[in-house]
N, C-alpha and C positions, 0 to 999 in steps of 0.2 A: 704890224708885228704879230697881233692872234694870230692871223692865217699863217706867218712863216710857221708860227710853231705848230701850228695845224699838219701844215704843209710835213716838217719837219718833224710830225708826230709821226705821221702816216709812213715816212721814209725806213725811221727806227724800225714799226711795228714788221715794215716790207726786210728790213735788214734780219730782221730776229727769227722769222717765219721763213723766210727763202733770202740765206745769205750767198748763193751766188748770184743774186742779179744784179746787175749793172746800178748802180745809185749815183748819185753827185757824190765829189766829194765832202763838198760842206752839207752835206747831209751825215754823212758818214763820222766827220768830224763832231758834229751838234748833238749827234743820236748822246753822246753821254755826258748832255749837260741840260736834255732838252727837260723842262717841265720841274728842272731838281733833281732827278732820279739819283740817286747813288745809291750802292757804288754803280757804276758802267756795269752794262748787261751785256752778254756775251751770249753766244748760243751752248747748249740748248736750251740753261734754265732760262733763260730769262722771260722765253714768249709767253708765259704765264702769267708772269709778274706783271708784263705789260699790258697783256690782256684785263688784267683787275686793274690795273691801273687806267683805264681807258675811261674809265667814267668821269675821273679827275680832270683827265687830259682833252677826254671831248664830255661836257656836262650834256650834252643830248643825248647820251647812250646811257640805258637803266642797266642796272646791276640784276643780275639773276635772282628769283627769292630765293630764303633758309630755309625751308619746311625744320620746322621742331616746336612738339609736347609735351606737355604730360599730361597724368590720368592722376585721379583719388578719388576712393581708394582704387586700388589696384587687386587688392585681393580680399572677399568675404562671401556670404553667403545669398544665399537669392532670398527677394531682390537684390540683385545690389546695384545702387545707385552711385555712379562713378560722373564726378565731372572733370571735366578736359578744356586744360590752359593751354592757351594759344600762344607759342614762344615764336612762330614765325617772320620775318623780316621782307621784305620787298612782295608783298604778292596784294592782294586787289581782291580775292577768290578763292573758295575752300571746300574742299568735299573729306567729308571726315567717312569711313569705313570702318564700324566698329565690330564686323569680323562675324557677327551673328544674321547676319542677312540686311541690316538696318544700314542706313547713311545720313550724314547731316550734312548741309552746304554753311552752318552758323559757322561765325566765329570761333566760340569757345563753345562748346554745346555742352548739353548734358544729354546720359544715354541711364534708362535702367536694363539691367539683365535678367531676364526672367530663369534663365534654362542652368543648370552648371554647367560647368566646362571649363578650357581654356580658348581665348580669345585673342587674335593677332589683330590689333588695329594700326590705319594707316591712316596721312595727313595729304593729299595733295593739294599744295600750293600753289596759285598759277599767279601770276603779276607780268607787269611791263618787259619784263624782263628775260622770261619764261615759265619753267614750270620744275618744281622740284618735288618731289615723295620721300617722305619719312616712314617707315613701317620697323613696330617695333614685335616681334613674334612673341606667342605668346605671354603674351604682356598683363590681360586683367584674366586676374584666375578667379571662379564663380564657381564655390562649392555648394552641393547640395544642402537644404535642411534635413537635420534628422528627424525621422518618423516619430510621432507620437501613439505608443502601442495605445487601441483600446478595442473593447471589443461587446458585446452582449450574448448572452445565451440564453436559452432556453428547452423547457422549465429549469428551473433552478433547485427542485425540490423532487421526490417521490420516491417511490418502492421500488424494488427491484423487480428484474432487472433494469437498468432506469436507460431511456436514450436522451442525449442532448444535442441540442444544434445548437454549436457554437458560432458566431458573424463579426467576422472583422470590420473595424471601425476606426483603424488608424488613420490619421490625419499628418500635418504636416509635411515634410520633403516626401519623398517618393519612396514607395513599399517595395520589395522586390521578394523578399523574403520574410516568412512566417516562423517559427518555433513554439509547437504549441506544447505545454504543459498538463494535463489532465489531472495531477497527485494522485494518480494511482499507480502510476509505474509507468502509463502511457503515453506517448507523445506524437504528435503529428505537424506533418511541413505544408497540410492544404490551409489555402486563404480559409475558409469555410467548413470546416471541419465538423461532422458529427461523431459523436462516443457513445459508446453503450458501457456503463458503469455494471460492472458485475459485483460487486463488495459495497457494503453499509457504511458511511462514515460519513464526517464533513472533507469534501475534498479543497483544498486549494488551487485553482487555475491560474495558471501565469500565461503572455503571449510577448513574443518576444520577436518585434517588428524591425526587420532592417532593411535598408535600402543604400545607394550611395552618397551620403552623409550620415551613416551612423547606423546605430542600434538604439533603441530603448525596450525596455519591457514592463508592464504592468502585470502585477500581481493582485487577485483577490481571495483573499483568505474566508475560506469555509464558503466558497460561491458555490457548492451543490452539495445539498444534505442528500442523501440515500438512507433511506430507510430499510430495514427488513422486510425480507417478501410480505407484500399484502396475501395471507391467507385466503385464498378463494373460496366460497364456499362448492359444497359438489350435491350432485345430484343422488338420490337414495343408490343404493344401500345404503345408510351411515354405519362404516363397522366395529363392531366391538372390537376393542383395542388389548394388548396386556402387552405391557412394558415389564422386560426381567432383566433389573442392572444386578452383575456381579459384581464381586470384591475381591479386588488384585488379582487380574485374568488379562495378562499381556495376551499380544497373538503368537507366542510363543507358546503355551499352554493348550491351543483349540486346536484338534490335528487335521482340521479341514482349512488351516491356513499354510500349514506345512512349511514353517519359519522358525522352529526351533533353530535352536545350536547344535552347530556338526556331529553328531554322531548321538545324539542326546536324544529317547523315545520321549514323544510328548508322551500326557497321559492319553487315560481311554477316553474318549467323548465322543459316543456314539451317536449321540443323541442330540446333540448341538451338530455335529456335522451331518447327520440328514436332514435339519432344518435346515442347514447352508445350502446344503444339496438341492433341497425343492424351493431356496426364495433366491433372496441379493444377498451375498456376500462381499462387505464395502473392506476393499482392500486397506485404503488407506483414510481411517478414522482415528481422529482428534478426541481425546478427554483433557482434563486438567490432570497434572501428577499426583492430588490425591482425592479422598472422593466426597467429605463435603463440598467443594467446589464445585465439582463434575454433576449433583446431586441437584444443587441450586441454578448450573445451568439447563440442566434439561426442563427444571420445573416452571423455567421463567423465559427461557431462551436467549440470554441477556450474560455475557462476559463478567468473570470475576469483578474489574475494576469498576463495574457498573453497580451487582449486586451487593459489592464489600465482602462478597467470602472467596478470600484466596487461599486459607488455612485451615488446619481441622477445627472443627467445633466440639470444644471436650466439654468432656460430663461435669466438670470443673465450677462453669460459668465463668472461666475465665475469658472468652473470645466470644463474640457478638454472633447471633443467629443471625438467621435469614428471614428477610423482615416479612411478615406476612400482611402488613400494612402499605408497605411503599410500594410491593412487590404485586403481578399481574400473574400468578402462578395458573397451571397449565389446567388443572380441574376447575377453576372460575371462568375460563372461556367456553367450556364443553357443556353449551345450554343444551339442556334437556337429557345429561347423560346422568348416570348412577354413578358414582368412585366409590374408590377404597384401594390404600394400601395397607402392604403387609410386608411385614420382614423387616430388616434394618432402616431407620429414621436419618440419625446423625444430623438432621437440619439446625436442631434447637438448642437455641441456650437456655439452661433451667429455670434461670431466676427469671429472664427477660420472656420467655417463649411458653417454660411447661409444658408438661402430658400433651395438652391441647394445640402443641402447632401442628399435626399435620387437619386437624378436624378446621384449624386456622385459615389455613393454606385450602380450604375446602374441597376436600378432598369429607366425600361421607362416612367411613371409617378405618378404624385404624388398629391395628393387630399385630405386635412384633416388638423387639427391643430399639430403644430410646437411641442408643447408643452401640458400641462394639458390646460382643459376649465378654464378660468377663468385669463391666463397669458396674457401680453399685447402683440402688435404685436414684430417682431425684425426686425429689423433695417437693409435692403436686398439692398443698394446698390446706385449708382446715378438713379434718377427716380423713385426709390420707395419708398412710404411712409408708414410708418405702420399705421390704420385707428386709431380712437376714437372711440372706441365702448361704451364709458360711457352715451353717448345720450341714447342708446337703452336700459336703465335699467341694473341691476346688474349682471356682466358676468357668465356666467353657459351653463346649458345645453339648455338654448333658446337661447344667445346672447353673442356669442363668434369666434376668428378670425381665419377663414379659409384661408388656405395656397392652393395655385393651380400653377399647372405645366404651364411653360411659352409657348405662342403661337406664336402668329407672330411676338408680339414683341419682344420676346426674352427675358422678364421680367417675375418673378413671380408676381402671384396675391394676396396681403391678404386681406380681404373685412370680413364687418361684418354678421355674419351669425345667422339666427334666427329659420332656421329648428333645431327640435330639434336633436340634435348633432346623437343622435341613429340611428335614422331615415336617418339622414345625409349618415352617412357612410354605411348604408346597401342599401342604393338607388345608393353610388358611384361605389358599387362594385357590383354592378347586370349591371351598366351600364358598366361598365370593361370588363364583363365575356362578355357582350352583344356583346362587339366593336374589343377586341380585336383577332388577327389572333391565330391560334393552331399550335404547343401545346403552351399554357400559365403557368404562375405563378403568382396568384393573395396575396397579401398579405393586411387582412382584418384585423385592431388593431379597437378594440373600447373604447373608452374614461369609457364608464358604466361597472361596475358600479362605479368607483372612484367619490373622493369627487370632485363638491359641489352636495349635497344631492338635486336635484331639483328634484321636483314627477312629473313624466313620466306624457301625457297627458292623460286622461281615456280611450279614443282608443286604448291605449298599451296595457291596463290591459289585461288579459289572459280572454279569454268568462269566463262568471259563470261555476262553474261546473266540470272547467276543472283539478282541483285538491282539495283536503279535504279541503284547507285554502287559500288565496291569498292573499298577503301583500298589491296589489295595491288595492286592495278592502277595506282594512281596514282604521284605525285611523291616522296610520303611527305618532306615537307620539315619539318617539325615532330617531336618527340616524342609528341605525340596523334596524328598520321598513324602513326607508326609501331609505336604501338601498338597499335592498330587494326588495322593489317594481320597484328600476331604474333595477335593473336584472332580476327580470320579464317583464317587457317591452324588455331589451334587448333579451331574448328567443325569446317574440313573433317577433321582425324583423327579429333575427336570420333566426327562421323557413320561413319566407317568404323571406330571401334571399336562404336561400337554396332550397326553391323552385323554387323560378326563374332563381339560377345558374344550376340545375338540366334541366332545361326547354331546356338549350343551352347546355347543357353534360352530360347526364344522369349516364355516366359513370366517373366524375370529383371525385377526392379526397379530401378531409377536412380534415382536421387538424388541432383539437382546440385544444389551450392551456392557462393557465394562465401566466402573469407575473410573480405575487407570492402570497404567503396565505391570508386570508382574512386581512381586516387594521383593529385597532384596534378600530376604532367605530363602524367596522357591526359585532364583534365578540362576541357572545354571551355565549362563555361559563362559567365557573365557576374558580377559584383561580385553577390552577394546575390542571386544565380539560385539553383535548390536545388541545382544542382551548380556553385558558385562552388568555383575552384582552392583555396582559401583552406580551404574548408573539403569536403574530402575525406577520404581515408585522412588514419589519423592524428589524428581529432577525431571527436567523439560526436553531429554534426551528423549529420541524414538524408543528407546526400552520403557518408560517412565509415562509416554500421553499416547501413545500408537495401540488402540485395543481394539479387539474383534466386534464386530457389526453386524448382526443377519435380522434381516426382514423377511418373513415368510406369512402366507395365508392368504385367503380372501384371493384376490385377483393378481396377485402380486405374481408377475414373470420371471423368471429363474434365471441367475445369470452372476457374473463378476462386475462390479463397479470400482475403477479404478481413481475415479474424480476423489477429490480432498473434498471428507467433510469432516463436521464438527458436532459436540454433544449438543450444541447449542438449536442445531437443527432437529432436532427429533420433536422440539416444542410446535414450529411450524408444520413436521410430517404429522405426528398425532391430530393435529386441528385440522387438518387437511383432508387425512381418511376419516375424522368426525362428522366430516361437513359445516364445519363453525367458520366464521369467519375473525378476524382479530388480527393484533397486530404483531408482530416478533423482532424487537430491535436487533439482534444478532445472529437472528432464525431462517435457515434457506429450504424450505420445502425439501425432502426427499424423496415425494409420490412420482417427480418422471422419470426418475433412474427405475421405478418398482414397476412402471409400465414399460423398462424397455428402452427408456431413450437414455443412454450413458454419455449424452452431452455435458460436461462440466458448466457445475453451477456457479464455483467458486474459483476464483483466481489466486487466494490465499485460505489457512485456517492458522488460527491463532490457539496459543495456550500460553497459561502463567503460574504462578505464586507468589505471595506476598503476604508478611503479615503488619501489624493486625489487621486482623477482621475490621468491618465499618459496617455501617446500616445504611446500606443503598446510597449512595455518597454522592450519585448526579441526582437525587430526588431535591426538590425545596428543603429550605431548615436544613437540613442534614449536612452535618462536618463532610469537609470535603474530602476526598481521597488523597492522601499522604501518606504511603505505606513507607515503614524504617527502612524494607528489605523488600528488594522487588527482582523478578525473574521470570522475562518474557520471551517465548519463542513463537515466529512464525515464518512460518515457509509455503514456498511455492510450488510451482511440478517441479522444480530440479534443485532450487537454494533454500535454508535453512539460515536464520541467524536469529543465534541468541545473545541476549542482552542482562546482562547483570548490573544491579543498583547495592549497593551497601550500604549497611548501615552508617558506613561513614561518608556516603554519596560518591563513592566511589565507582566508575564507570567499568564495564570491562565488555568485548564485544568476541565472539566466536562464529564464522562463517563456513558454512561446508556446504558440499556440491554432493548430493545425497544420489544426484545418475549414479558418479562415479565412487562415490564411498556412502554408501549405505548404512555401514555402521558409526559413521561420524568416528573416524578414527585420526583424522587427518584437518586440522582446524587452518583454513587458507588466510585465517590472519592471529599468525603468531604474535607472541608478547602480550603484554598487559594493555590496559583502554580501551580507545575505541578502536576500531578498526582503519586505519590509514589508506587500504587498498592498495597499497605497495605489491607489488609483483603480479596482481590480477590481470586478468588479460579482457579486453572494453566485455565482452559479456557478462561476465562474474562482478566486475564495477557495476554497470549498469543493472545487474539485479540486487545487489547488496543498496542501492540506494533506492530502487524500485521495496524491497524490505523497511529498509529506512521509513520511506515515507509513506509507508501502510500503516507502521504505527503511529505516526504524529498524523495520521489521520483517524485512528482509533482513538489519539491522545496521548497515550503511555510511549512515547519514545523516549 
């Protein structure tokens, strides 16, 4: 009976495959009862069914394998470690393809993935049977690890202009991409990067490493300190020096910078413009808005928020001096030189400082008032009285209290003086240059042209002729007239002090500068003019810290310098043409511009105010710097932002593009607070944040 149904298989399989051939009948009959099958197979499904079915029917015939997998995991990061369950049925034999180059013949294997990507693996199954393949496409997904930024640099420290080699060090998944941070504005995409830091501060370095699995960035805070240019010393000549700051002398007033208001005659300044004419005229130079501050940085070279005087220092003692303790002032570096100044002081507070801060401040003597003309004497000690000058008529520029270096008795002098103040101080300092031994440092402040507006005596007046207009010649009916006229008087002693300090050194150096921009009663310009009254002395506007500059004498090359500097530098130029060596935290040399090279030294300059006063507030011991009311601006070659603090910590930011609007009349971030950058376009963003983070590298943002 097997074989009939063998027989009787084989007839079916013949029936269902090739239904015209010739068969038995009892074959034909049986096909639909043969082995159980139901229901009856028919052509054409049925040669399938019967073909599976054949292994029942003849148990010596193997059924085909099932190739089927899986994987776990399937998707993570490298390594990843995936293993593979073997679901397949009928087969004897296995080659596994896991799609990355690799193969296994195991079983169930395991495979790691080193690389990312996506990965097609396959199963071929072979058995008695045959041979079957599973392939499932992209199947195990293998993402990268993210990079771990890190990096080292070196030095991490020194003087300007400083270079650093920065060396990437990222680890983890795969780097492809760099972003480097410098906090100074600058940024760079090489693996390997070096900077040349041109500004003093702590900067923060970030690197910000990606590749495909990711980004990360490391950040280190204050990872390169820059100091102020290291002072070089120089070879002889060491020359005698004389420094002459004025008082409230925008560059609207000097007519060799030719920046008045439209249609408005400066005054006559003869004599400051041939010094301009034969040295450097520094286009674009930085004071603070008023002039103890501007006063304290030149003598230290060291920024308001460092020294603690952001404010005036009144006769009062209400507001903190300039500490001549904490402090590194500019005649204590100048080994082996003679000082003395003369003319306006304003550094000291009475009760904390007295007569004796600039003898303090070491400076060899000293000659001139305490304070403005018009302030009463202060109060210097047992045995000395301060005088009553109210006999002698209304205090000003005839009749006001001179201060003098103490003799043999060991006391200072204040006594009532009636030369006029100008005259005063340009007679003290021809008699300085006169007396004192070489090399010197004479430091010449004069009271004019600040208020009280007293008109110069007609002897001052400049000859006829000697310019298209003369204010002392005129009606002088205004406060701006009459300003004007005390600054032309002050030209003319000017020029005859510098003729008779030339007479004893023909090779001596000058270096004039202002305090800060013109005050708001000699300023003549118009609403939102760049010398609008409004914003003059007294505010961080370009009318207010932008003052005239000239270096002339000695070896010094004749020319225009256009680079940003600041008061702060004149501390590092003085020690420079002294031949001293020292250090100037805030201080950039100005002797290469005076040889000729007007390569910029500086990438920003700063100014502020704030009160109160503090005593050097990053020294030891010393209360920190916490001012109620703060107001900082700094700019670069083209942007400008000011930053305001209120007494109620109130923020407010002002941004202007000084290419294109010079008078700051046009603030590119409207409304109150900070600055949002709303409508900027990526340059104007990019420098607004490049500002940004100059201060919080100075610290004051």
């Amino acid at each position: 009976m097997r074989g009939l149904s063998i027989h009787v298989a084989f007839a079916c399989v013949q029936l269902e495959l090739f239904p015209d051939a010739a068969l038995p009948g009892s074959a034909i009959v049986c096909c639909d009862r043969v082995a159980g099958l139901h229901p009856p197979l028919r052509p054409p499904h049925a040669a399938v069914s019967l073909l599976l079915a054949l292994p029942l029917l003849l148990p010596g015939l193997q059924a085909p394998p099932v190739a089927q997998f899986f994987g776990s995991p399937i998707v993570g990061q490298t390594p990843l470690a995936v293993t593979f369950t073997n679901l397949t049925t009928g087969a004897t034999s296995y080659l596994w393809d896991f799609g990355d180059g690799n193969q296994s013949t195991d079983t169930s294997p395991g495979h790691v993935y080193t690389t990312h990507g996506s990965y097609t693996v396959s199963l071929t199954a072979t058995g008695p049977g045959g041979v079957d393949v599973e392939t499932k496409n992209a199947y195990i997904t293998v993402n990268a690890l993210p990079p771990v930024a890190d990096f080292t640099l070196t030095p991490d420290e020194g003087f300007l202009p400083l270079d650093v080699q920065f060396t990437d060090l990222s680890s983890g998944g795969p780097t492809t991409g760099w972003l480097w941070n410098f906090g100074d504005g600058q940024t760079s995409t090489l693996q390997h990067p070096s900077h040349t830091y041109a500004t003093r501060g702590n900067f923060t370095v970030s690197l910000q490493a990606s590749g495909p699995g990711g980004t990360h960035t490391k950040t280190v805070a204050g990872a390169v300190t820059v100091r102020g240019q290291k002072i070089r010393a120089r070879t002889l000549p060491r020359r005698n020096v004389v420094l002459v700051i004025l008082d409230d002398v925008g560059v609207d007033r000097v007519a060799a910078y030719n920046e008045g208001p439209p249609g408005v005659l400066p005054p006559c300044t003869p004599n400051l413009d041939a010094l301009a004419a034969e040295g450097v005229l520094f286009r674009n130079a930085y004071a603070s808005p008023l002039c103890s501050p501007t006063r304290a940085q030149i003598l230290t070279g060291r920024h308001g928020f460092r020294t603690g005087i952001g404010d005036l220092i009144t006769f009062s003692g209400s507001t903190h001096g300039l500490s001549a303790r904490h402090e590194t002032p500019l005649p204590r570096i100048l080994a082996g030189y003679s000082t003395a100044a003369v003319g306006k002081w304003h550094l000291a507070n009475p009760t904390e400082n007295g007569l004796a801060h600039a003898l303090d401040m070491d400076f060899g003597f000293f000659a001139g008032s305490m304070y403005n003309l018009g302030t009463v004497g202060v109060t210097c000690g047992d045995g000395c009285t301060p005088p009553d000058c109210s006999s002698f008529g209304t205090s000003g520029y005839y009749n006001w209290i001179k201060t003098t270096s103490p003799f043999a008795n060991g006391l200072f002098e204040q006594a009532c003086e009636s030369t006029y103040a100008t005259t005063d101080t340009a007679d003290d300092a021809i008699e300085r240059a006169q007396s004192m031994s070489g090399p010197w440092f004479l430091q010449v402040s004069f009271n004019a042209p600040h208020l009280p507006y007293d008109l110069p005596p007609s002897h001052l007046c400049p000859p006829g002729g000697t310019c298209g207009f003369q204010f002392c010649l005129g009606g002088n009916a205004s406060p701006a007239e009459m300003s004007n006229s005390i600054l032309e008087a002050l030209d003319l002693e000017f020029g005859r002090m510098v003729q008779a300090i030339r007479a004893v050194d023909p090779e001596v150096v000058f270096v004039v500068i202002s305090d800060n921009g013109t005050t708001e009663a000699a300023a003549t310009g118009a609403a939102n003019d760049c010398f609008d009254p409004a914003r003059s002395k007294g505010t961080v506007y370009e009318g207010g810290i932008r003052v005239p500059l000239i270096v002339a004498g000695g070896d010094v090359e004749p020319g225009e310098c256009t680079a940003l500097v600041g008061a702060t530098d004149l501390y590092a130029t003085i020690a420079e043409l002294a031949g001293v060596s020292g250090y100037a935290e805030d201080s950039i040399s100005l002797v290469p511009y005076l040889r000729g090279d007007m390569t910029p030294r500086r990438t920003t300059v700063y100014a502020e105010e704030f009160s109160p006063n503090f005593i050097s507030p990053d020294q030891p011991g010393q209360p920190a710097f916490a001012p109620t009311v703060h107001t900082r601006a700094i700019r670069n070659e083209r942007y400008k932002l000011i930053r305001f603090t209120s007494s109620t910590g109130a923020e407010e930011e002002l941004f202007y593009d000084l290419q294109t609007d010079p008078c700051e009349s046009l603030n590119l971030c409207p409304g109150f607070g900070n600055c949002t950058g709303v409508g900027l376009d990526p340059s104007a963003l990019a420098n607004l944040q490049a500002l940004r983070d100059e201060l919080s590298a100075l610290g004051v943002y």
